[in-house]
N, C-alpha and C positions, 0 to 999 in steps of 0.2 A: 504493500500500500504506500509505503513512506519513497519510495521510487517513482512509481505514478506521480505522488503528488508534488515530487520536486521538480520532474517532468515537463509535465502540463504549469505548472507556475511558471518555470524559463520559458516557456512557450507564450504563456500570457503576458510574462511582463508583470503578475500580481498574486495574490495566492489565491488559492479556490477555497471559501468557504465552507464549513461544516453545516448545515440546515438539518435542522427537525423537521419543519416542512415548508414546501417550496413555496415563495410567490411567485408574481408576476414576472419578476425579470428572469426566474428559469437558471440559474445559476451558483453550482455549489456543487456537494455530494452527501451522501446523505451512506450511513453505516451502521451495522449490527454487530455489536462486541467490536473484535480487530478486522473486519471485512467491511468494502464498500460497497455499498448494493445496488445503489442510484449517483449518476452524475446526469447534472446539466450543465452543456456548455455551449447554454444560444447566445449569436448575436456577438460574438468576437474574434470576426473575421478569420478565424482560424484554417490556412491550409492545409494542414498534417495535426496526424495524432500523433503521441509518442506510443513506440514497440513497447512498450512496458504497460499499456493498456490490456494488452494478454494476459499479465501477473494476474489480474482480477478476478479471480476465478467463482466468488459468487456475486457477481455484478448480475442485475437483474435487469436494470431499465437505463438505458442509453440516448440521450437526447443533445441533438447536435445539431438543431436548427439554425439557419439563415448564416452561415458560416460560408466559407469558399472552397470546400471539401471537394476533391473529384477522384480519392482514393483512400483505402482503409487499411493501418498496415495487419499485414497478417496473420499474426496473433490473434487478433479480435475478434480470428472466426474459428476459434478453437473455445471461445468462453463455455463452459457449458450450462450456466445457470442463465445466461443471457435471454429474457423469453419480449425486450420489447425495446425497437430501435428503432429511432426518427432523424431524419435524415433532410426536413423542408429544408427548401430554399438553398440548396448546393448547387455544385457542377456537374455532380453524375452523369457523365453519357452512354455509362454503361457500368452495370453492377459486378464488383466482382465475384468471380465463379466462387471464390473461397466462403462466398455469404451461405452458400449448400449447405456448411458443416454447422450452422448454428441449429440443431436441434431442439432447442428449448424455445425457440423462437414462434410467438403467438401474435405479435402485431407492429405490422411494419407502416410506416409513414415514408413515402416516398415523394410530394405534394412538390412542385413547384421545380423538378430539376428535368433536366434536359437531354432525359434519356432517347436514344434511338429506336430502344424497343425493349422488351421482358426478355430475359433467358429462360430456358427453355427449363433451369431449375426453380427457379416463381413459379409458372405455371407448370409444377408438378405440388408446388406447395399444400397443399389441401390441409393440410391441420392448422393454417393458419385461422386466428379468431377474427381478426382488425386486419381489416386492409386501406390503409388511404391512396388514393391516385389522383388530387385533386390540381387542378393548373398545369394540366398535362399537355393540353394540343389535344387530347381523346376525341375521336370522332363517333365512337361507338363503346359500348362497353365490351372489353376484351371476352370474348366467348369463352375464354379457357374457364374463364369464371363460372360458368354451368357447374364447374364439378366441386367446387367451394364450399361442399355442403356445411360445414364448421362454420361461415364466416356469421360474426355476431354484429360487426360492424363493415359496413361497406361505404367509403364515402368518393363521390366522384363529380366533386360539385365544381363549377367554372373548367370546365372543358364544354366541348364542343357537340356533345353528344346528343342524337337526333331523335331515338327512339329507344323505349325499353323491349328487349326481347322477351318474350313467352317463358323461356326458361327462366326469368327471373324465380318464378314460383318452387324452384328448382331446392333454393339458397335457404328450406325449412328453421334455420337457426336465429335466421335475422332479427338484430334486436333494435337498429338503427340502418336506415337507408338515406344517404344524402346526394341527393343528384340535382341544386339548388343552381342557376345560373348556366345554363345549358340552355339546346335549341328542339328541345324535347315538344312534338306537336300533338301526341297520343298516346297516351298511357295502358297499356294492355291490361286487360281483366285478371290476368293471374296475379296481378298485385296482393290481390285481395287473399291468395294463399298463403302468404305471408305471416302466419296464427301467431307470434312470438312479434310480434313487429312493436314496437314502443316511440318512436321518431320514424317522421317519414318527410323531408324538406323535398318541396318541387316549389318552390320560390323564382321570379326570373326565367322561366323557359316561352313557349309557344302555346300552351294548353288552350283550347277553346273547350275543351269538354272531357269531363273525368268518366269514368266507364262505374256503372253503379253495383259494383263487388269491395264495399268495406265490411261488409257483415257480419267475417268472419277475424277480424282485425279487435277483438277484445282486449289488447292489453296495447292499445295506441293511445299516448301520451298527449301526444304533437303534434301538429299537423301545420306546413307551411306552405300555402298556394299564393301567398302576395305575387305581383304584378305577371300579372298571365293574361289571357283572355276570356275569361271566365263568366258566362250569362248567368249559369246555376251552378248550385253543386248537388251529388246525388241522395238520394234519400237514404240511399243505406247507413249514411256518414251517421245516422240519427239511432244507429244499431249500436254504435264506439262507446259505451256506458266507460270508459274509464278519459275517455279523452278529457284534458284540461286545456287546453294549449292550441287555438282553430286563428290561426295567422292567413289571413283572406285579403288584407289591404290592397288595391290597385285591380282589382279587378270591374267586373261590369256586373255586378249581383245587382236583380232588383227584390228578391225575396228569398229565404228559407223554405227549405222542407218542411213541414209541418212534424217530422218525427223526428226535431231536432228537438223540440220539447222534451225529447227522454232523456236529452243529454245532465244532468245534475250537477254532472264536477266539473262542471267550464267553471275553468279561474281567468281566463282572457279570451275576448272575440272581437280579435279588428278587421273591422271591414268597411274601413274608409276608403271612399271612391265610390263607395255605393248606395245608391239612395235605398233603404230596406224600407220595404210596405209592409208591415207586420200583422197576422193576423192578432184576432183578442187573445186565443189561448198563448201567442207565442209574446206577445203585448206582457201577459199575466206571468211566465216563462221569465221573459229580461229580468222583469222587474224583482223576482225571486231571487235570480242571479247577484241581481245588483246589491240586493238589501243582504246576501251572503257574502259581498268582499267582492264579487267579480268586476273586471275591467272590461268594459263593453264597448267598443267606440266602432261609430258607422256614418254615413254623409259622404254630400260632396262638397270640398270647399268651397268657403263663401267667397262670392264675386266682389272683386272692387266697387 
């Protein structure tokens, strides 16, 4: 440990502090007894690691965002307690083969780097949990992904991505699906096979119309459809008894479902941009909400 960390300080230029727990700046490491478990080291231009990042033999969580990284020495794919590495906003233009050996490895952050394409050891990945791919150039979602069935988190937001595929319903684990900022213009029905689904961001794409398969989406938290092209939304959504969280802002609603009344646990529903004509039961519905804590907001701004 005490090698690593005289290391990475001459690299810095400062020392890497001890954290109990991390904040915002992401930066320190964090230890169990004489072992290091967790380092962050975002945001300090860092182009190399030191070889002595292999010493670490129960390091667990790895984070090394927004840095000028575009290679790992190789050591660091021998850790074998390593099970979670982030990697935003580097040079990566290609992963090295050596990333194979990390067995323990359950979620990778890849977001924002300038790969050429997946090796052909990613997509054999399949026990992975967490995959981010987000600010890729993606033009579609990588098919290898069908066989993903582990993935609990899939995020694939601001790339360029046109359509969801069929197989999506494939991905039985999903506990978060983020595909927010994208040029997505139809949403296939097997969404709704998604039973485990908790978050689902379609924010920012093409939508004029959702397909009415939430039915079976009981344990959906979330729901982000802000600036879409959205007339209605479906009545199923009025089946999600756990949903809290219905982000609608920017679309062209002029009313609810009427089996949105079943919804109880909304703590927030904004759907500004649109003028709602509210039935009495759904009139009677808000107003319940509102007198519970919930944060309701709807309209279209006022004119000069």
């Amino acid at each position: 440990m005490r090698q690593f960390l005289d290391d990475i300080e001459a690299l810095l230029g400062e020392s890497l502090p001890p954290v109990e727990r991390f904040d915002y700046k992401h930066f320190g490491y964090a230890r169990e007894g004489d072992d290091i478990v967790e380092i962050r080291l975002n945001n300090k231009k860092l182009e190399t690691l030191p070889a002595s990042v292999g010493r670490l033999a129960r390091l667990r969580r790895l984070d090394l965002n927004r840095n000028s990284l575009s290679s790992l020495p190789p050591g660091l794919f021998g850790l074998p307690c390593l099970e979670s590495l982030s990697l935003i906003d580097n040079r990566f233009k290609e992963l090295p083969d050596g990333m194979k050996n990390l067995q323990s490895l359950k979620s990778l952050n890849l977001s924002g780097n300038p790969l050429a394409g997946f090796p052909s050891w990613l997509q054999e990945r399949t026990d992975l949990e967490e995959l981010i791919l987000a600010r890729m150039g993606l033009t579609a979602i990588p098919p290898w992904l069908r066989r993903f069935g582990n993935l609990k988190v899939l995020a694939l937001f601001k790339n360029e991505i046109e359509r969801v595929p069929e197989w999506i319903g494939n991905l039985k684990r999903l506990e978060i699906l983020t595909l927010g900022g994208n040029r997505i213009q139809t949403l296939c029905p097997e969404i709704g096979e998604l039973a485990e689904l908790r978050e689902l961001s379609l924010y920012g794409n093409r939508l004029a119309a959702l397909p009415d398969a939430f039915g079976g989406l009981k344990h959906l938290r979330e729901l982000a459809l802000s600036d879409n092209g959205l007339a209605e939304l479906p009545p199923s959504l009025g089946s999600c008894a756990a949903l809290e969280y219905l982000i609608a802002e920017g679309n062209r609603l002029t009313g609810l479902p009427e089996s949105f009344t079943s919804l109880r646990n909304l703590k927030t529903l904004h759907l500004e941009g649109s003028a709602i004509r509210w039935t009495p039961s759904q009139e009677r519905w808000v107003a319940e909400l509102r007198s519970g804590g919930a944060l309701i907001k709807e309209g279209l701004p006022e004119k000069d």
